[in-house]
C-alpha positions as CSV (number, residue, x, y, z in Angstrom):
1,X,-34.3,-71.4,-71.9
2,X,-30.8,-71.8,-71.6
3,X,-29.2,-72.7,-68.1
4,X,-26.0,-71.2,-67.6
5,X,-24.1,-72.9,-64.8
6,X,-22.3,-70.0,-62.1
7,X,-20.3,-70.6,-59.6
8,X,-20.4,-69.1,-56.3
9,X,-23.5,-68.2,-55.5
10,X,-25.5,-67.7,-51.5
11,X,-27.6,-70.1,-50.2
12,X,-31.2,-69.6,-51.8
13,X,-34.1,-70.8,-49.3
14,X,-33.9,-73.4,-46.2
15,X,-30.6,-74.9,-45.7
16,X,-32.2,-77.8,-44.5
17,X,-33.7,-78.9,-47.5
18,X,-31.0,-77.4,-50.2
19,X,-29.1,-78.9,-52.3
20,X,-25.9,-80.6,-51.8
21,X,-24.8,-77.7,-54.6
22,X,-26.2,-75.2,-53.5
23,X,-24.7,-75.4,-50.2
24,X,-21.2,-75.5,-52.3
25,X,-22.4,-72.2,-53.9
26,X,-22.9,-73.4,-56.9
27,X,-26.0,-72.1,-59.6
28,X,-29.3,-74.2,-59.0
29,X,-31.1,-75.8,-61.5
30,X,-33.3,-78.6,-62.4
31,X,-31.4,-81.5,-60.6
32,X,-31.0,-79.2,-57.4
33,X,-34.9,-78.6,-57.3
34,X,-35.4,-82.3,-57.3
35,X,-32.5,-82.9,-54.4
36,X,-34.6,-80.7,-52.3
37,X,-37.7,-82.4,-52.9
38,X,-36.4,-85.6,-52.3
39,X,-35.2,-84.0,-48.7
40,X,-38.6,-82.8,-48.7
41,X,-40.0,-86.6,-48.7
42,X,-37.1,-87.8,-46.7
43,X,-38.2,-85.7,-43.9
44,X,-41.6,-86.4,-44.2
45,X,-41.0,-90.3,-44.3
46,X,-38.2,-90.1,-40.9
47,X,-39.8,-87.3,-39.0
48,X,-35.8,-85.1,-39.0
49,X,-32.6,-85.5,-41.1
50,X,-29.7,-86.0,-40.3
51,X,-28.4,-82.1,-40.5
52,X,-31.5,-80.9,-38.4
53,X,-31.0,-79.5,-35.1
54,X,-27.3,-78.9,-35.3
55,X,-26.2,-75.6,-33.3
56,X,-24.1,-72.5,-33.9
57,X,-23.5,-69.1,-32.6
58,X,-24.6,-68.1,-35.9
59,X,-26.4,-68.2,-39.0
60,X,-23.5,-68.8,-41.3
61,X,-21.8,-71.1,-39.2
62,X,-24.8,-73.4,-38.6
63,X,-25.0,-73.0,-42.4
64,X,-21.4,-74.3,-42.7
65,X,-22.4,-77.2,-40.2
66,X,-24.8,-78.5,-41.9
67,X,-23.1,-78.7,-44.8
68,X,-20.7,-80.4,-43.7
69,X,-22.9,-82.7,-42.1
70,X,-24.9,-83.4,-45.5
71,X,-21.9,-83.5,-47.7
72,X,-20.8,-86.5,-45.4
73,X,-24.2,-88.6,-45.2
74,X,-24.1,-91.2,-47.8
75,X,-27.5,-91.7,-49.6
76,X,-28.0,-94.8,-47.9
77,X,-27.4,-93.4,-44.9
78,X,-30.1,-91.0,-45.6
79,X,-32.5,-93.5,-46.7
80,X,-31.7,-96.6,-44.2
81,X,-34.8,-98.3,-43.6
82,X,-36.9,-97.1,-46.1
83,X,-37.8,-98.4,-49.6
84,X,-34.7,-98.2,-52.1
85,X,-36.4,-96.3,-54.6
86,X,-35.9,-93.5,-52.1
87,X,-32.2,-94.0,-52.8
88,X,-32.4,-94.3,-56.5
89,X,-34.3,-91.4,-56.6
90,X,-31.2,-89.3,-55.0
91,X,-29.0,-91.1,-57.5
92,X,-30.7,-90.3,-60.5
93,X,-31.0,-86.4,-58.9
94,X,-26.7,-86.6,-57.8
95,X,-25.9,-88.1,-61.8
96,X,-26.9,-84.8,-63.3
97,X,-24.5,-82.5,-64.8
98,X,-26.0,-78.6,-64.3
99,X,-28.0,-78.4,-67.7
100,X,-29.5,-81.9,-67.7
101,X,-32.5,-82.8,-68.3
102,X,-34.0,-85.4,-65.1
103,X,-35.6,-88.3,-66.7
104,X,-38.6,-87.6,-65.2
105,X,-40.8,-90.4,-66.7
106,X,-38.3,-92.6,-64.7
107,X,-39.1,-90.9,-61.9
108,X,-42.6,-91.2,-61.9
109,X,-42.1,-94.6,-62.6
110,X,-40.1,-95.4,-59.5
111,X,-43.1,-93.5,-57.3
112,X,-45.7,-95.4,-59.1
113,X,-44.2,-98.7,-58.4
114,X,-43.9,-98.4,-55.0
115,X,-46.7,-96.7,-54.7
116,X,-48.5,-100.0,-55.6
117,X,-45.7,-102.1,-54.0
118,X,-46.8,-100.7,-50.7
119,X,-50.1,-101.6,-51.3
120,X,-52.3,-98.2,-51.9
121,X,-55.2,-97.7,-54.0
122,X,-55.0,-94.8,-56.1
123,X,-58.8,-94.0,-55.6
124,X,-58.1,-89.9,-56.1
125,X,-58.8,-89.7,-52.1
126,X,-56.7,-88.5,-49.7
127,X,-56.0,-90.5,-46.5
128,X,-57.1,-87.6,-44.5
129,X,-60.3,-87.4,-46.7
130,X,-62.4,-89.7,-44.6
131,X,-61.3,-87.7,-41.2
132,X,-62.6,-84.6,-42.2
133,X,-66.3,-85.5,-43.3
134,X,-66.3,-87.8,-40.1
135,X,-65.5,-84.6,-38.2
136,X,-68.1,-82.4,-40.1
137,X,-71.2,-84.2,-40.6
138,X,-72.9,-81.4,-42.4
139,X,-70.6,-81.6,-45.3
140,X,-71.6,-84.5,-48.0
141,X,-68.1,-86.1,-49.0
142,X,-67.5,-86.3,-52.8
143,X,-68.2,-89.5,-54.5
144,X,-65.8,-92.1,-55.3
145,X,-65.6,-92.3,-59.3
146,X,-63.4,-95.1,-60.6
147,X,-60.9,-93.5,-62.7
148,X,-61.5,-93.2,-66.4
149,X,-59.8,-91.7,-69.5
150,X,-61.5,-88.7,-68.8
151,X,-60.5,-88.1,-65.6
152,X,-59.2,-84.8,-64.5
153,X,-56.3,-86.4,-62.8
154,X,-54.9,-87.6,-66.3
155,X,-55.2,-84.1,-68.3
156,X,-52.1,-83.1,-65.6
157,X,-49.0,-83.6,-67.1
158,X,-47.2,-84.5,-63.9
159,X,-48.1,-88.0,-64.4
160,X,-49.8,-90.3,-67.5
161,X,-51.6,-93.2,-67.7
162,X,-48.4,-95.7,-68.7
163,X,-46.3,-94.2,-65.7
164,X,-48.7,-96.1,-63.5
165,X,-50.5,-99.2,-64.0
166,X,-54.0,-98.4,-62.0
């Protein structure tokens, strides 16, 4: 599919978590859906951004506020205090010209890494997992199979086996 790259264009979903382009209008595309992930995780990881609770009288003028507010955090403002991979992350996303393709395999990589860095087990259970069959004893909880080749997990092709070492 070819990506044609258009020029000013409204603001498409929650100006919160949009892209730095997209708030300059510009066409959306692969890079921009990974910007708004990574403000996805950012808020996640620091509980707000920046940008977040900023008042206006209205709509497009908080819209405008923000913006301006975004455009003007550095990336290492955004992710003081939390693992730099957060940082390279945006980087990588920021480098993109319109019709790039992300390296994603470098992206997975950088997840993987501190994944194990921060010392989890990647043991296909959810931290929450454990909370809900405490909470519902009638419910058996699924058991705990090592990972193998044949796992479900590795038919996805979000991730492989050589983008993480588990």
């Amino acid at each position: 599919m070819l990506h044609t790259d258009r020029e000013k264009k409204d603001l498409i979903g929650s100006p919160r978590y949009a892209s730095r382009n997209s708030h300059l209008g510009m066409e959306q595309s692969r890079r921009d859906d990974l910007e708004s992930l990574g403000y996805t995780l950012m808020y996640f990881l620091r509980g707000s951004l920046p940008w977040q609770g900023l008042r206006a009288v209205t709509y497009k003028k908080k819209n405008e506020i923000i913006r301006e507010k975004m455009l003007s955090t550095s990336v290492e403002d955004l992710c003081k205090g939390y693992p730099m991979e957060f940082a390279f992350y945006f980087h990588h996303c920021r480098s993109l010209r319109f019709d790039a393709k992300p390296d994603y395999a470098y992206l997975r990589r950088l997840i993987c890494e501190l994944y194990v860095t921060e010392g989890f087990q990647f043991d296909l259970a959810y931290d929450w997992t454990n909370l809900v069959y405490q909470q519902s004893p009638m419910v058996t909880p699924p058991s705990r199979t090592p990972l193998s080749s044949s796992n479900i997990f590795w038919k996805h092709k979000w991730i492989s086996k050589s983008a993480c070492n588990f």
